[in-house]
N, C-alpha and C positions, 0 to 999 in steps of 0.2 A: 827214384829220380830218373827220368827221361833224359837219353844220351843224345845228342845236341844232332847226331848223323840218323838218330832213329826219327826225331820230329824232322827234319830235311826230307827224310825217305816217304813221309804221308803229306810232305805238301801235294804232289801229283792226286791223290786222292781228293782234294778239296774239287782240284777241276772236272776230276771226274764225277763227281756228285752234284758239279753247280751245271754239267750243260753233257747233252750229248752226242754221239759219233751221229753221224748223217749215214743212218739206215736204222734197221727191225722191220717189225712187223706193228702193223694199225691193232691195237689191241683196244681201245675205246673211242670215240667220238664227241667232240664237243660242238654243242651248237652253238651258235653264234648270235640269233635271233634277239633283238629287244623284248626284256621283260619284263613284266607290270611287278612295279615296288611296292612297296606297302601303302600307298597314296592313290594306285593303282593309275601312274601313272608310265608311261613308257620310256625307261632309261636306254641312256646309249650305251652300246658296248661295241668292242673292235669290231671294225667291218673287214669280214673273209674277201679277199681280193684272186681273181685270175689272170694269167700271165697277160690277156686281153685288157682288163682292168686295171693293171700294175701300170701296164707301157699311158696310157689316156690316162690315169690317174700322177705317174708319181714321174717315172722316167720308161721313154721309148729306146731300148736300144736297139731294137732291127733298124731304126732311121739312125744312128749316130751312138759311135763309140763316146763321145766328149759328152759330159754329164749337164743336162737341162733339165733340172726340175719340171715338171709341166703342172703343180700341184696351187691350188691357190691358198691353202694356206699350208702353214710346218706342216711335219707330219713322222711318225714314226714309223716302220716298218717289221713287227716281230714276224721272224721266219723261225717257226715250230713245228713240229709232229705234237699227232694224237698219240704217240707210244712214249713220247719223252716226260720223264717224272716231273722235273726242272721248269717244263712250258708248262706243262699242268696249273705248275706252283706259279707261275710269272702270270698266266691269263686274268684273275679275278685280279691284279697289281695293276694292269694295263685297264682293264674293263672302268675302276675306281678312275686312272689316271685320263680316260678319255671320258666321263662324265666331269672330273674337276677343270678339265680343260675343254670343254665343248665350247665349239667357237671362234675357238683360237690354235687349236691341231686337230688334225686329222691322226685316229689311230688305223693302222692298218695287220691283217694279218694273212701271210701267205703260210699252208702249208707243203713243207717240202714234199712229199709224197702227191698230193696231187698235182703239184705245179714248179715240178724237177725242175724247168726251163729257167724260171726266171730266178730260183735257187743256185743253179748252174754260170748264169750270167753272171752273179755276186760272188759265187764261190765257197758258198754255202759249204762248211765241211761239219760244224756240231752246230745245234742248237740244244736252247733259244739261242739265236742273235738276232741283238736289234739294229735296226739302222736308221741314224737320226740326222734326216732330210731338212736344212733350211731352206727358207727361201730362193736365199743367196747362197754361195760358194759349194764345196764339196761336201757329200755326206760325210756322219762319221758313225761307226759301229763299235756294238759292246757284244762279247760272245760270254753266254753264263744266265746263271739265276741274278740277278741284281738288285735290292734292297731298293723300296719305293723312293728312299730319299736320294738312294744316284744315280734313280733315272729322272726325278725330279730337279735334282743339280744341273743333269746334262743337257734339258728341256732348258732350265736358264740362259745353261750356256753355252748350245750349239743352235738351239732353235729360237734364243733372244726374245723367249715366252716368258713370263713372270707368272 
């Protein structure tokens, strides 16, 4: 039987396993590029964004600390490394969630390693975190590995996507 203070002592292990510390070292690289399906036709998948791209795409804050979407439609924001286990496991999650939602969001992906700055601006401390940009009002963030159906939920119900 499991002593009630022993299962308490490995929750901290869960976090450590679902998201990681903001640093290591770049041990592989993932491409990003659209790839011919078996239809051979050209699916979308997250588009790699730079801190130049981020500000004209999602939000500028060299122009303004107060948050203005500049985005025309929703859009999600995964901030990842190539060395994080966790983003590995979330990318092919997100790649499915921006061809079911093409359209109607924008997926985005920044990684922290090349584009400290606008990780920095957010506050970036583990990844993945995502950040889930409406139209209207404030963003809202999840930090961790997160199961397709709750970032699915959260698309319902922060980015009032169906």
């Amino acid at each position: 039987m499991i002593k009630p203070y022993l299962f308490l002592s490995l929750i901290p292990l869960i976090f450590v396993f679902n998201s990681c510390s903001n640093g290591g070292q770049s041990v592989s690289s993932v491409k990003e590029d659209s790839a011919p399906n078996e239809n051979n036709k050209t699916t979308m998948v997250v588009s790699p964004l730079t801190a130049e791209e981020f500000r004209d795409k999602v939000f500028d804050y060299n122009a303004s600390s107060e948050w203005n979407f500049k985005g025309s439609l929703p859009c999600i924001v995964d901030f990842s490394a190539s060395w994080c286990g966790p983003c590995q496991r979330l990318a092919p999650l997100l790649d499915d969630i921006a061809q079911e939602y093409d359209g109607k969001i924008n997926v985005y992906k920044i990684d922290i390693d090349q584009e400290s700055e606008v990780a920095e601006q957010f506050g970036i401390q583990s990844v993945p975190t995502l950040i889930f940009c409406p139209m209207e009002g404030k963003p809202r963030s999840s930090v961790g590995l997160l199961p397709k159906q709750a970032i699915v939920k959260t698309i319902n119900e922060v980015l009032g996507v169906q």
